[in-house]
Every structure is written in structure tokens, then in C-alpha cells.
C-alpha positions in Angstrom: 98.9 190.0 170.3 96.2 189.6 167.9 95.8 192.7 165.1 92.8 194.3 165.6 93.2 197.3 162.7 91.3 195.4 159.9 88.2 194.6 162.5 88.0 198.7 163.5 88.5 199.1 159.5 85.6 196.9 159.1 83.4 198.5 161.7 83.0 201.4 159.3 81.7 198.5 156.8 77.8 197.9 156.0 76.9 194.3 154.1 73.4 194.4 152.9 72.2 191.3 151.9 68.7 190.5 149.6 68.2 187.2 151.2 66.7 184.3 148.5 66.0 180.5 148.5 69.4 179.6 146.8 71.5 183.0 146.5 71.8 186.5 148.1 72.6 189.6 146.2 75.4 191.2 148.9 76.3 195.1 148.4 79.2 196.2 150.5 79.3 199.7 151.7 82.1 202.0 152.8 81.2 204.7 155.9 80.6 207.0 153.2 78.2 205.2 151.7 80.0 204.4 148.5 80.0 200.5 147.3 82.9 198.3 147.5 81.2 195.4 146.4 78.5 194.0 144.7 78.6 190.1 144.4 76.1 187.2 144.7 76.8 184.5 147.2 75.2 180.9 148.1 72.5 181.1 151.1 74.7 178.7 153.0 76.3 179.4 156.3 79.8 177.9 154.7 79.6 180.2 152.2 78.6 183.1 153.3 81.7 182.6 156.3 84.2 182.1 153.7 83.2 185.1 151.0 82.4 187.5 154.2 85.8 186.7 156.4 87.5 189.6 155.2 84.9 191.4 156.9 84.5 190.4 160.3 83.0 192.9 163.0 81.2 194.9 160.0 77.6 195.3 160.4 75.1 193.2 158.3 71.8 194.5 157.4 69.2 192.1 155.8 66.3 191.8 153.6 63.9 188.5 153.2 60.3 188.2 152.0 57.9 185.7 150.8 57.4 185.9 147.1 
């Protein structure tokens, strides 16, 4: 049977992400609104899987413009 407790954890998580050319600036955010992370991260799908894993099934809100 597969443990679902850290996915309903995580549905209580918000991952905003400033979207750029080479990096995003990620800001991880609690139900309460308080931040649990702050980090920069590679724009690369292989990256972004491997630093955001420990999230799974939280919700991801983005940013992207032109400059």
C-alpha cells in the first residue's frame, strides 16, 4: 500500500516560481502562508523534478515575462 500522508501534507504546500532563461527563484509556502523555502533552481525539467520531489501533489504557481 503506497503512503499517501506526505502527498495530503504537501497539498497544503504553494511553490511559486519567478520563471527566467537559466534559473528560477522558488519560494515555498506553508498553508499559513509562512515560507519554508527560498532557493534558486536550474530552468530544466531534470532539475526542477529532482529539487521539487519532496513535494509532489503541492500546487505550483508561476511567474514568466519578457524582459
Amino acid at each position: 500500500m503506497k503512503d499517501t500522508t506526505a502527498n495530503t501534507r504537501n497539498r497544503d504546500v504553494t511553490i511559486g516560481l519567478d520563471l527566467g532563461d537559466r534559473r528560477c527563484h522558488a519560494c515555498v509556502l506553508d498553508a499559513a502562508g509562512s515560507v519554508i523555502e527560498e532557493r534558486t533552481v536550474e530552468t530544466s525539467k531534470q532539475a526542477m523534478a529532482t529539487v521539487f520531489k519532496e513535494y509532489e501533489g503541492c500546487m505550483f504557481v508561476m511567474e514568466g515575462s519578457t524582459h
